[in-house]
C-alpha positions in Angstrom: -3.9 -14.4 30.7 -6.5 -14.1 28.2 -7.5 -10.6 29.2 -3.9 -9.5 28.3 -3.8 -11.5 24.9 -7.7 -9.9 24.0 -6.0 -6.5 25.3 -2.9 -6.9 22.6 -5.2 -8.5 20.3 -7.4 -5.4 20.3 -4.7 -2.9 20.1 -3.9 -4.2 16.6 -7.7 -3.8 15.5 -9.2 -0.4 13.8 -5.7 1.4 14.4 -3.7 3.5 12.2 -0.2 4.0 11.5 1.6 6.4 13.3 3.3 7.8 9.9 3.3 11.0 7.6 -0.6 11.6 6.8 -2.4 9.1 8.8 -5.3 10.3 11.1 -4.7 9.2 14.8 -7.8 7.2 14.6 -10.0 5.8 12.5 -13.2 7.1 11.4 -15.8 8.1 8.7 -14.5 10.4 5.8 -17.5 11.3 3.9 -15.7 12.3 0.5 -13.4 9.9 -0.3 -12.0 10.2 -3.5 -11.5 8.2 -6.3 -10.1 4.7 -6.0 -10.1 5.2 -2.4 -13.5 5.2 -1.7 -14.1 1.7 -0.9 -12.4 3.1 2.9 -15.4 6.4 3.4 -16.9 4.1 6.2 -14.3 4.1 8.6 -10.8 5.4 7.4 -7.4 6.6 8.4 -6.9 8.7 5.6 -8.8 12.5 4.6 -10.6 13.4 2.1 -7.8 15.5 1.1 -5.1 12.7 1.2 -7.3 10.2 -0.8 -7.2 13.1 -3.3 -3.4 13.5 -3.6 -2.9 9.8 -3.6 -4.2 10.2 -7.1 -1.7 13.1 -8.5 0.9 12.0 -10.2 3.0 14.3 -8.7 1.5 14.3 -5.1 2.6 16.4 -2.1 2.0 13.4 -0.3 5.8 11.8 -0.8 7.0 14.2 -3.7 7.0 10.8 -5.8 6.8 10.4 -9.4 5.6 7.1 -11.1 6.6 7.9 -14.5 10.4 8.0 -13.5 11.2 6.2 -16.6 8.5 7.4 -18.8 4.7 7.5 -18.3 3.4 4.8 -16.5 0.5 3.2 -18.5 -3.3 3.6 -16.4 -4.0 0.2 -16.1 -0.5 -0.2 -14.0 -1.1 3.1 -12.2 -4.3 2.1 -11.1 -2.6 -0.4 -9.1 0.1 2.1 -7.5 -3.1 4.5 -6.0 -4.9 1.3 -4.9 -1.8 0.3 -3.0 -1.4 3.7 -1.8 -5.3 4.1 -1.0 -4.7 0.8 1.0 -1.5 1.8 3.1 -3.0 5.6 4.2 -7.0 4.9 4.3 -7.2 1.0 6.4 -7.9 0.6 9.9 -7.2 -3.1 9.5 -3.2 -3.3 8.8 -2.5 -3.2 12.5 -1.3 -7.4 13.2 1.6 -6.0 10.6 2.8 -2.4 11.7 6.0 -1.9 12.4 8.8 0.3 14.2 9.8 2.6 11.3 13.3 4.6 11.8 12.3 7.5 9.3 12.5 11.5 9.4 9.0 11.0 8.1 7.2 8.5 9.8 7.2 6.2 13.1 5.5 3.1 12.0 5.6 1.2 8.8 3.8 -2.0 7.5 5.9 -5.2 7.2 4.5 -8.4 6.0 0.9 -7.6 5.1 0.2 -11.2 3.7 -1.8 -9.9 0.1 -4.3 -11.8 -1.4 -2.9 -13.9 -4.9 -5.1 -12.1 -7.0 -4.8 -8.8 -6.2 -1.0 -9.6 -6.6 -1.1 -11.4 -9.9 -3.2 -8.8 -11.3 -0.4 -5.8 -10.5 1.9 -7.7 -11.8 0.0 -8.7 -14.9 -1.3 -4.9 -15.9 2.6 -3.7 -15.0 4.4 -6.4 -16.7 5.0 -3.8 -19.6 5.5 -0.8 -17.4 9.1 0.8 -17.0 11.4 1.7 -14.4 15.0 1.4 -12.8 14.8 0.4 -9.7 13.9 -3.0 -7.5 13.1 -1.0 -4.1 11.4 2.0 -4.4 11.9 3.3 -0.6 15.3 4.0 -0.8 18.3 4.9 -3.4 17.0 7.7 -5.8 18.0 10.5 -6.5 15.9 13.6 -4.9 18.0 16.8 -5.9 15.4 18.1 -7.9 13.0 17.1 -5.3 11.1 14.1 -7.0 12.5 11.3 -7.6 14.7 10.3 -10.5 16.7 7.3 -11.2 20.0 7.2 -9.5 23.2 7.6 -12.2 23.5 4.4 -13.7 20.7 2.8 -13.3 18.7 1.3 -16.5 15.2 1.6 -17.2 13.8 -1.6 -18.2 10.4 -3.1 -18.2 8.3 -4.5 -14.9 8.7 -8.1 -15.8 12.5 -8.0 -15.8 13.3 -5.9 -12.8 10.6 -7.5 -11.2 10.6 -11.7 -12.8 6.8 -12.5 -10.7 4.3 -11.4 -8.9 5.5 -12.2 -5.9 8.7 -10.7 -6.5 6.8 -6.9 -8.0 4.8 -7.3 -4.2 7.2 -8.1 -1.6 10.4 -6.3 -3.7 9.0 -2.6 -4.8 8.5 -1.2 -1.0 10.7 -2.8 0.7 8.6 -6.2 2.3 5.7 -4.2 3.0 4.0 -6.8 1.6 4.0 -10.7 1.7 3.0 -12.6 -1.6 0.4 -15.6 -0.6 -1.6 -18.2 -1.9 -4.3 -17.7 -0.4 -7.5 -16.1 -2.3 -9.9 -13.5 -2.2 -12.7 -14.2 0.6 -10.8 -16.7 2.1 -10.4 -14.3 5.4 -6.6 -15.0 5.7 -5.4 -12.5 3.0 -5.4 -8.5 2.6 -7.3 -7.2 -0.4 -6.3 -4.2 -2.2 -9.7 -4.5 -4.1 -13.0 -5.1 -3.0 -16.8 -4.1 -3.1 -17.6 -1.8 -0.7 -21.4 -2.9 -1.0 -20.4 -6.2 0.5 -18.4 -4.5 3.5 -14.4 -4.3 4.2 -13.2 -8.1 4.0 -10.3 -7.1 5.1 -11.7 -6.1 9.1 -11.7 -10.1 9.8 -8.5 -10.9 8.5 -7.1 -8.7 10.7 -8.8 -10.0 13.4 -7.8 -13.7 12.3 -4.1 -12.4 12.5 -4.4 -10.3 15.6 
């Protein structure tokens, strides 16, 4: 019996997302760029995705933050993180999912984030704009980005979205799962950390797996 849980266990360690840009495995990526550098050591993304995650009109989904006017840096910063997170870490595997998309077989549900990194996105997007409480599904795509579907008014993070927890586990659809737990405490993803004191995030996985 244990061989078969290690086995399962094991399959949800240093994997990566069967979806639109992931690698099929994980593995060094010498020019990360940008934000998403903190993955170069062993990551599901390329060089060149880690690169488009930074447009702000990327090939990668077509998808345009400022929807509702430009999106101020300190909130974008959190959007590439996020993205740098979902298409570069080997460590989201306890929390993929069966996706039913044209573009992709596997999704992330659940990934329990640490508090801080949450509060923070909130904090630096309270002021930021937009139209819409889920951002996988509903807009309009005829022009082939995204724009707000007829209707719907642009107002400010902090009302669409009224906490943290509600920006987190609301804008993508429960990809992520608000917590209370903190930074280093080994039971929470982080979206940030320093690279110099390795991935925290490889034994929360394996706490979760």
């Amino acid at each position: 019996a244990t061989a078969a849980v290690t086995a399962t266990g094991g399959s949800l360690l240093n994997v990566c997302m069967d979806a639109k840009h992931h690698k099929t495995e994980p593995g060094p990526e010498g020019q990360l760029y940008g934000q998403c550098v903190l993955w170069k050591d062993n990551a599901c993304c390329t060089a060149n995705t880690s690169l488009e995650a930074h447009r702000d009109q990327s090939y990668l989904y077509n998808f345009n933050w400022d929807h509702c006017g430009a999106m101020p840096e300190k909130c974008k910063r959190h959007f590439i993180q996020d993205t740098c997170l979902y298409e570069c870490s080997p460590n989201l595997g306890p929390w993929i999912d069966q996706a039913d998309t044209s573009w992709r077989k596997e999704r992330i549900r659940d990934v329990p984030l640490c508090q801080e990194d949450c509060e923070q996105w909130w904090e630096d997007c309270q002021d930021a704009v937009t139209c819409k409480v889920n951002w996988h599904k509903g807009w309009n795509w005829t022009t082939g980005t995204n724009q707000c579907p007829k209707g719907a008014m642009c107002q400010k993070f902090k009302f669409v979205f009224p906490t943290a927890a509600a920006l987190c586990e609301q804008v993508w659809s429960g990809s992520y799962r608000y917590t209370s737990h903190h930074r280093g405490s080994g039971r929470c993803i982080q979206m940030w950390f320093d690279p110099m004191q390795g991935n925290p995030n490889v034994a929360v996985a394996q706490y979760y797996a």
